[in-house]
N, C-alpha and C positions, 0 to 999 in steps of 0.2 A: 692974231694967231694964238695966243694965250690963251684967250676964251675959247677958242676953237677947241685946244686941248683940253682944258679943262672939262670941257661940256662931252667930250671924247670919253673920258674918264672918268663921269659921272654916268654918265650913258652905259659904259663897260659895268660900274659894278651892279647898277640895276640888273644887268642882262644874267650875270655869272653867279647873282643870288636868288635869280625867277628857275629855281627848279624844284623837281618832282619831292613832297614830300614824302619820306620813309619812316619819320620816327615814331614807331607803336606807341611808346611811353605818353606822347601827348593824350591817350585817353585818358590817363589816369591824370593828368593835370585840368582835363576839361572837366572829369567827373568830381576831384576835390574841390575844383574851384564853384563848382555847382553846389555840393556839398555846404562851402563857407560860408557864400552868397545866403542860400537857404535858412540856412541854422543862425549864419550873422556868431559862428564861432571856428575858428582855426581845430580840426582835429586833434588829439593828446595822444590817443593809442590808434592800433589799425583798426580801420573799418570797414578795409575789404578782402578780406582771408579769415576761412575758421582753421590755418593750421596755428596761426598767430596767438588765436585768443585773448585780443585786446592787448597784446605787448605793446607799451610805451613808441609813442611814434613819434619824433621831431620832425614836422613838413617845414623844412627852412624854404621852401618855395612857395611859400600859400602865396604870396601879393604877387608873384608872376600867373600863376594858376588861375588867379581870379582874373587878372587883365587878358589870358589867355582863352581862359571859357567866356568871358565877353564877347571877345573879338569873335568868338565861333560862331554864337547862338547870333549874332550879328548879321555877320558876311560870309559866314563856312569859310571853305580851303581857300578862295580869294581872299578873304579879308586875311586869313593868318598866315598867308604867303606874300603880302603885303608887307603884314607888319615885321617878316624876318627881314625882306628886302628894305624898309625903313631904319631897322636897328643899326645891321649892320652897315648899311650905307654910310649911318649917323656916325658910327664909329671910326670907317676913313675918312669920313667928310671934316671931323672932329681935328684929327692929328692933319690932314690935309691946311685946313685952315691953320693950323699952328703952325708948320712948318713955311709955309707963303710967307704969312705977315711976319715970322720972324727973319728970316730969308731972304724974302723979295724973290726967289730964283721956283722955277719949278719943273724941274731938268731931271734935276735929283728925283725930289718925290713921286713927281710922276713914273719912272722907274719905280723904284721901290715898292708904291702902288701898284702897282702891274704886276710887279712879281708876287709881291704878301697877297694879294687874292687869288693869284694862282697855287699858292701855297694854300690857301682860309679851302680853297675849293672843296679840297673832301668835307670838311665841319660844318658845311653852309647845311644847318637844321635849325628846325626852328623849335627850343627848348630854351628851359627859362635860363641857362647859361649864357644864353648872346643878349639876356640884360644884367650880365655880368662885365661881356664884353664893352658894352658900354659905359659903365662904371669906371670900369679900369681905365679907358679911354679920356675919362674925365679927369679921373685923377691925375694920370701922368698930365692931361695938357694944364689941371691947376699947379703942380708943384712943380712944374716948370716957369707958369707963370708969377710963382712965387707970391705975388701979392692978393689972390686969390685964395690961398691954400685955408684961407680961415673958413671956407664954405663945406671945407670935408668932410666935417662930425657929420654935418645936415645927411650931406651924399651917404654919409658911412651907414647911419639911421633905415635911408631907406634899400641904402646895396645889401645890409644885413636882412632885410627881410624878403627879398628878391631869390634870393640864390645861396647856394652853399661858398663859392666862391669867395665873400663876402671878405677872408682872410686875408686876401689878397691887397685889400685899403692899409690894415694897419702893418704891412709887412712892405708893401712900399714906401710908405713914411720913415719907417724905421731903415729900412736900407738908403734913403735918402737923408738922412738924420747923418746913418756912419758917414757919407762919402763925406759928406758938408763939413766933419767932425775933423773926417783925416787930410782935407783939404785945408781944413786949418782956420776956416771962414766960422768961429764958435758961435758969432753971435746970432746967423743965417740957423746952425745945429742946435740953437736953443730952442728956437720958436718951431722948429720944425718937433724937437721933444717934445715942445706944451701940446701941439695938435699929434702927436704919437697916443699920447696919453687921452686926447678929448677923442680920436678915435676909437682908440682900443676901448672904451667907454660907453662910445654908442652902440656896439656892438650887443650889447647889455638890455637894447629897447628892442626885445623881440616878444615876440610874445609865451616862450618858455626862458624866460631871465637868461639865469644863469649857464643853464644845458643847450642852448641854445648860440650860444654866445661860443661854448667850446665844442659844438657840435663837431666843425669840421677836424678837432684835433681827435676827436672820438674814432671820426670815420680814418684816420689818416694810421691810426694805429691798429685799427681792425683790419686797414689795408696789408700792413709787413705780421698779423698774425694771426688770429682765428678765421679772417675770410681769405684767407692767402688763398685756397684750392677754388674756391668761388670766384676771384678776381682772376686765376689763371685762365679761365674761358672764356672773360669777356673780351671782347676785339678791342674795345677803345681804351682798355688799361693796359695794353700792349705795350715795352717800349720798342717806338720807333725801328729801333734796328731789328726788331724780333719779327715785326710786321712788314706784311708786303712793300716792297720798296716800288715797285711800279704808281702807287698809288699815292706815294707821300714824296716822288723823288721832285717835285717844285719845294716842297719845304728843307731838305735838302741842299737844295742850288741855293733855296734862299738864308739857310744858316748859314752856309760858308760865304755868302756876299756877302751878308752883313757882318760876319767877325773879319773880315778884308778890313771893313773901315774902318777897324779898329789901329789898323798896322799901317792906314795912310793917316791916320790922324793921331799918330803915337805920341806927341809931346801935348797934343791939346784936348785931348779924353779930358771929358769928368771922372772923378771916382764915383760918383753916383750914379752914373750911364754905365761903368764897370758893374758896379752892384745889381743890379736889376737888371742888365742883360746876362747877367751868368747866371745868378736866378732863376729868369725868368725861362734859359734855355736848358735845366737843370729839372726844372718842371716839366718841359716838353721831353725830356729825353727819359722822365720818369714814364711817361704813360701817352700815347696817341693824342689824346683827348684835351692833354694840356698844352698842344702844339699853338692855339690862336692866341696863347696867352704869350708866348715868345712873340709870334708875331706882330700883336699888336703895339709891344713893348719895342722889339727890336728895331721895325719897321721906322720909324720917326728920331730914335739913335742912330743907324745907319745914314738918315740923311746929314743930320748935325754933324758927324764926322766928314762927311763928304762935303759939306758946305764949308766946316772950318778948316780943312785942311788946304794946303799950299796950292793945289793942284786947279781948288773951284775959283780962283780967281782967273785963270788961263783960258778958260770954258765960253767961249760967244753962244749964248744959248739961241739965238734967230737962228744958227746954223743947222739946230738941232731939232725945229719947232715940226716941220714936215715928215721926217721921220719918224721924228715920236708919234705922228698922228698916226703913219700909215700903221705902226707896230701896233697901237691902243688898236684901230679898225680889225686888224688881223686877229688881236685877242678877243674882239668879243664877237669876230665870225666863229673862232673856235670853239664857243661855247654854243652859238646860236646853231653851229649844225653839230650838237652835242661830239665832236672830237674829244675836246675835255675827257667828257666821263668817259669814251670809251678807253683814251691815251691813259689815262687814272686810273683804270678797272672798273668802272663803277657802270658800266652799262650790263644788263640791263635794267638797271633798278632808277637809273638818273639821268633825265636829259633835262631840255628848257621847256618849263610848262607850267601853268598856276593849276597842280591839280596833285592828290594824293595815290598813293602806290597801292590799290586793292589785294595784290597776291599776299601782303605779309599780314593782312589781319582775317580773322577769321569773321566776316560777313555771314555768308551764307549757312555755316554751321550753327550760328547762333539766330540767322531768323528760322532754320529750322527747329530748334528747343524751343523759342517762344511760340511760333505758329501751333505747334503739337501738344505745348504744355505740357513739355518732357520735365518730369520731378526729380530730385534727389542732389546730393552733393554733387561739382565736377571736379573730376582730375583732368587739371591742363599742364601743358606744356608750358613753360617760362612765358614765353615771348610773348603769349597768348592773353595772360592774366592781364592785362591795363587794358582790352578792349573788352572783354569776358562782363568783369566788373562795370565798365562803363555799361555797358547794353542792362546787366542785371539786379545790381547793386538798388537798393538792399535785399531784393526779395532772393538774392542767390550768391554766395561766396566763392570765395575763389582758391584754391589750394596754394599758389603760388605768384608772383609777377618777380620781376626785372630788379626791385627794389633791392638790390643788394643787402645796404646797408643797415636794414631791418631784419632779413631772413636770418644772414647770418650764414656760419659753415657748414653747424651740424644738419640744418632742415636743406642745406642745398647737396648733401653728401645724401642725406635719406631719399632724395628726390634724382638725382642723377644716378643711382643705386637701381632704382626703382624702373628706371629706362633701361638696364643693360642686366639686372639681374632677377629671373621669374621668384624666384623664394623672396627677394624682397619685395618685387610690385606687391607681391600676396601678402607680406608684412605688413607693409600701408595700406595695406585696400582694406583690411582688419581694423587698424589701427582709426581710421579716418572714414571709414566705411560709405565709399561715394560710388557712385550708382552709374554715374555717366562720364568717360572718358572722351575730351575733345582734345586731340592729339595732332599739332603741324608736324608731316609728313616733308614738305620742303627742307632741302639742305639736307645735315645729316644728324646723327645724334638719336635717332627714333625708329630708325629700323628694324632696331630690335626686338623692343615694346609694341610695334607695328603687328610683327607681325606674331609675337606669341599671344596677342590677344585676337590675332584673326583666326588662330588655331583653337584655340581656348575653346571648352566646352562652355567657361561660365561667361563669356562675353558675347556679344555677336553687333557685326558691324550693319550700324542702320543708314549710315549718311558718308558721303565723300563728293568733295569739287577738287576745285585747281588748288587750295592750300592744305585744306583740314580733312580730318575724318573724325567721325562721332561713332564710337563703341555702346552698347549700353550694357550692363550687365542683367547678366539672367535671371531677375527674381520677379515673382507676383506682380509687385507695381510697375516692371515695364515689361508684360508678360504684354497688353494690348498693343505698344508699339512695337516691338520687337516682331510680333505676327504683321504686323501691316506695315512696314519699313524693313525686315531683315533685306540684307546682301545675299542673293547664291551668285558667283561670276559662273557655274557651270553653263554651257549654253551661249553665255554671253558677245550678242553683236556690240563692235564698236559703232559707238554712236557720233556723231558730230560733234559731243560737246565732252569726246574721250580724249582725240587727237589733240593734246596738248602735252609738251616736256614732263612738266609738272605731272599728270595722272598717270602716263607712261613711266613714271618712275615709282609710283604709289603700286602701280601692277607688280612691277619688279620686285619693290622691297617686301609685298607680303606674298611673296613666291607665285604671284601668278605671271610667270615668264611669258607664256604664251600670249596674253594678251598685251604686255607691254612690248613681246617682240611685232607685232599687228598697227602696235600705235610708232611707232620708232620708225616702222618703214612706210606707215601714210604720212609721217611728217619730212623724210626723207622724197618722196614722190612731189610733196611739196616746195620742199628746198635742198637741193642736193648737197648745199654744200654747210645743212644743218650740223656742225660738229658734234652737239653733245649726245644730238637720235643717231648718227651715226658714229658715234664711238660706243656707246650703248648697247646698239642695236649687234655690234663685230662683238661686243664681251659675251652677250647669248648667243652669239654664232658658237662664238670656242667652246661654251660651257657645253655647250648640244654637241660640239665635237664637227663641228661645221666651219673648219678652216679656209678652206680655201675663200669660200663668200668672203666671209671674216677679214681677209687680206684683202680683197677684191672691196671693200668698203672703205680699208687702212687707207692702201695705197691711192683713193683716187682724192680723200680727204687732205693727204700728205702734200699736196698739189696746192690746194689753198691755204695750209697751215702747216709750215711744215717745223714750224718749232711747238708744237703740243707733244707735250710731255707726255699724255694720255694715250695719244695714236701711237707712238712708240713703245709703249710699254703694254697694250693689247698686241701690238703686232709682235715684241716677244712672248707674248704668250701663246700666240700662233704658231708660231716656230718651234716652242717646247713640245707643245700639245702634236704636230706633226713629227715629234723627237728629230728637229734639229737642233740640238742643244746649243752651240758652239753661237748661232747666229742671232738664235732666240737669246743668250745672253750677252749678245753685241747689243742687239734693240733695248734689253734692258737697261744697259748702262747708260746708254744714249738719253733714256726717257730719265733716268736720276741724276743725270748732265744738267737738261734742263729743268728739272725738277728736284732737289735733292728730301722733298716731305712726301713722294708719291707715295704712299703706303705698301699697294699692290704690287708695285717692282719691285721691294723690298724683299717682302715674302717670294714673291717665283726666283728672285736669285737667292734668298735664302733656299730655296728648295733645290735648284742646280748645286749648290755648293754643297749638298750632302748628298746629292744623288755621284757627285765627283769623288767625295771624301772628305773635301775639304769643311772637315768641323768647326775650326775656329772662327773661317770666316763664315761658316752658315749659323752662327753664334750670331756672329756680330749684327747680322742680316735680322735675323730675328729679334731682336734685342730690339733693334733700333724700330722695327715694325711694332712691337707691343707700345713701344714710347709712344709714334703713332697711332696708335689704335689698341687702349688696353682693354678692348670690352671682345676679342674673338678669340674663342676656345680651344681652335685649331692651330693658331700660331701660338697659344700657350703650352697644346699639346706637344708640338714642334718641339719646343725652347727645352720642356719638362725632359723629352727624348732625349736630346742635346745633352744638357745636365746630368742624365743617368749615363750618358756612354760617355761621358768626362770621369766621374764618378763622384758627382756633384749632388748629393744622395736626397741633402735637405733645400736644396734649392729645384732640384725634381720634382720633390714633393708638392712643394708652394707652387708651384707650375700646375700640375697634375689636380690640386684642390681648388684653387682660379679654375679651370676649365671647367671642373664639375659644378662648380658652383653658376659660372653663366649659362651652364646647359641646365640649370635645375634640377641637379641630381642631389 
């Protein structure tokens, strides 16, 4: 029956790590590693951005990059959805085996197992950080096994040239040094100092020495100062509590299990299993993104407490071998009919599948530049840059990618400026002088760049799918594509390949309401109980002054979801807009019950509470809506208001100069 489980729970992590890839940035790891392969030399500066201009580049990832762009040019998305499912299999297979043969019992683990991959579930990507994970995994089961631990410099050697992460070798050593230290056991805390010292050393064999070596202390201080504003919009540098808890609440359940076994194994804790689980959950609580790293640490300390404590001697585990199987079977149906991702948030970008996610890269806009032999610099969009450059590189650069660490604050202030304010895109576009804008439309952040360039005399839109749109600007050299590609939507029949969320929302943002309210209700005739065409579709109803429909879409939606925060907060706006105030600001409150970041509930009850009197709280309303959303002119005009009938004269002002400035005056 043991094998049975076992084989259970082998089976489970394969299943929980076969899903859909998402991570854009793997282009620019298969394009460097092509790059290194070719050249037979690790890059020094960038060599794919002209806003850079050969700025100093440390790629602590090239020896992932390379085994990454292998595996592609290989076997594509099977082969590198393979290799995540390999790694990190490796990784609980790794502490799995350590735990058994030290043990003998696997009650415990198995648990624990269970849980920490229902925790790894959001991180399951495949980036050169999960041969990081492996690393780490290594380490902890050597200096555990103590007699081993002389192998680390080797391991330290190649985890430094693997991944940024790389820190994390001699910072376990050393916190396993203290415990050894304060335990009292010196002579255990000496040898574990001499390999402190031979790891921190090989850290040294990369191939920028020195800078290389203290890369990640570089990156760690750029994190608390100059890229502070830049890290505040990444999702994965989140901490934990700031971020969606629906989607992390398994890591969660699984922090508080495991400091549980801390308080049944209180007399028989290491100090070293103290050190490195506080650490390691100190890290996780810094940023999202360092959550696998708790895990994989804490996961194999929570068993060793549960195994030495009082309680695992009392435990007949044959009592327990059936059930564990039926729970492992139950978890990896969860995944197999993608529950998980939905129970997580993560649908619908994530189910089980050896296959990559087309909506987040820009395909199609970029075989239209090549097919056309469309010339001149791009301005892109972030997220855009590591496929841009892969497809074009070197014959075409790229204004921007993902790469934090490199860009820096001031080029991502210039560049997020550039999206919400017209006098600055016109800055840059001077400045940088690029010819063709390919812009993701998806999500948010670009609506407003969207659509002051679809109004634009000196732009005009040639190209749009389900993610991108490609702008060219108006001079001589794309004087012939512009005549044989320009966009007019007047006239315009929706086509087959209109009716999708995505393009219905592209209509939208560049004010052609008409035809996204067209596509909103063919997708609606298709699935009635589509919430996002049908909350969409109710917010053009109001704005047209067209209520009743409007609620007549709320209410039949309310039926199958009746905690969206969204439906409730259009349907008070139904209610003002017909001047029921009183009810319409019932619905409003209801929708920031369930929601407290809605943005637009915020403003319409900032707007009841001054259309009432009540200034202080149409203050507060406002306030907290600019927090939400500092790029709209109206809720700054609002606030400016607000301020002057306070008699708040210089904070008016600052109000009243923000507006003008995002409207281009």
């Amino acid at each position: 029956m043991r094998f049975i489980i076992l084989s259970l729970l082998l089976a489970f992590l394969f299943i929980s790590q076969t899903n859909t890839i998402l991570d854009t940035d793997l282009w620019c790891h298969f394009k460097t590693g092509e790059y290194i392969v070719k050249n037979i030399s690790v890059p020094r500066q960038d060599i794919f951005s002209y806003t850079l201009e050969g700025k100093p580049w440390i790629d602590h990832e090239w020896l992932s990059q390379i085994l990454l762009y292998t595996v592609f040019t290989k076997s594509g998305w099977a082969g590198i959805n393979i290799l995540k499912v390999l790694l990190i299999s490796a990784c609980f297979l790794i502490l799995l085996y350590f735990l058994i043969s030290r043990h003998g019992k696997i009650i415990y683990a198995a648990l624990f197992t269970l849980l920490s991959i229902l925790a790894f579930g959001y991180r399951s990507f495949i980036r050169p950080e999960i041969f990081s994970y492996l690393m780490l995994c290594l380490f902890f089961y050597m200096l555990e096994s103590d007699k081993r631990a002389y192998i680390l410099p080797i391991l330290q050697i190649l985890w430094t040239n693997l991944h940024g992460y790389f820190i994390l070798g001699p910072i376990m050593v050393f916190l396993y040094c203290v415990g050894e230290l304060i335990s009292g056991d010196f002579i255990k805390a000496k040898r574990l100092g001499m390999i402190f010292i031979m790891v921190s050393l090989a850290c040294f064999i990369n191939p920028y020495f020195y800078k290389g070596a203290l890369y990640p202390a570089w990156v760690l201080v750029g994190v608390f100062s100059e890229q502070k504003d830049w890290i505040a919009g990444i999702s994965e540098l989140k901490m934990p509590v700031n971020a969606d808890f629906g989607r992390y609440v398994f890591f969660w359940v699984f922090a508080i299990a495991s400091s549980v076994t801390f308080l049944l194994n209180l007399k028989k804790a290491r100090m070293r299993h103290v050190f490195i689980f506080l650490g390691a959950f100190a890290a996780s609580y810094m940023a999202v993104r360092n959550i696998p790293i708790f895990i994989f640490i804490a996961m194999p300390i929570a068993v060793i407490n549960l195994n030495e404590a009082g309680i695992a001697g009392n435990i007949k585990e044959k009592k327990y071998y059936i059930p564990a199987a039926i729970i492992i079977a139950m978890a990896s149906y969860f995944f197999i009919s993608d529950k998980y991702y939905a129970f997580t948030n993560q649908i619908p970008q994530r189910k089980t599948e050896f296959k990559a996610m087309r909506f987040l890269t820009p395909f199609g806009a970029c075989d239209f530049l090549e097919k056309n032999n469309i010339k001149g610099r791009i301005f892109n969009t972030v997220d855009f840059g590591h496929y841009i450059a892969y497809r074009f590189y070197p014959e075409k650069r790229i204004f921007i990618d993902t790469r934090t660490e490199l860009y820096g604050n001031e080029l991502f202030r210039l560049y997020q400026n550039a999206e919400n304010y017209p006098g600055e895109w016109e800055k840059l576009q001077k400045k940088y002088d690029f010819q063709v804008a390919l812009i993701r439309y998806l999500f948010g952040g670009t609506e407003r760049l969207l659509r002051y360039l679809y109004n634009s005399k000196e732009w005009r839109l040639v190209y749009y799918d389900e993610n991108s749109v490609i702008f060219l600007r108006d001079t001589p050299e794309n004087k012939e594509a512009i005549e044989k590609f320009k966009i007019d939507f007047s006239g315009k029949k929706i086509q087959e390949e209109d009716k999708t969320l995505g393009i219905a929302n592209f209509f939208e943002k560049i004010g052609e309401s008409a035809l996204a309210e067209k596509v909103y209700a063919e997708l609606l005739k298709l699935n009635p109980k589509f919430l996002e065409a049908g909350n969409n579709l109710a917010t053009i109803y109001i704005n047209t002054d067209r209520y009743s429909e409007a609620l007549g879409i709320i209410d039949r939606l309310l039926e199958y979801y009746p905690k969206s925060a969204g439906l409730y907060n259009n349907k008070g706006a139904a209610y003002l807009g017909m001047g029921r105030i009183e009810q319409g600001l019932l619905e409003l409150k209801k929708s920031t019950r369930l929601n407290p970041y809605l943005r637009q509930a915020s403003y319409m009850m900032g707007l009841v509470y001054l259309q009432k009197g009540d200034i202080d709280r149409a203050m507060k309303q406002f306030i907290k809506y600019v927090n939400l959303d500092p790029y709209n002119p109206g809720a700054h005009r609002m606030l400016g208001d607000i301020y002057k009938q306070k008699g708040l004269l210089k904070k008016a002002e600052s109000e009243y100069n923000e507006a003008d400035k995002l409207e281009g005056k």
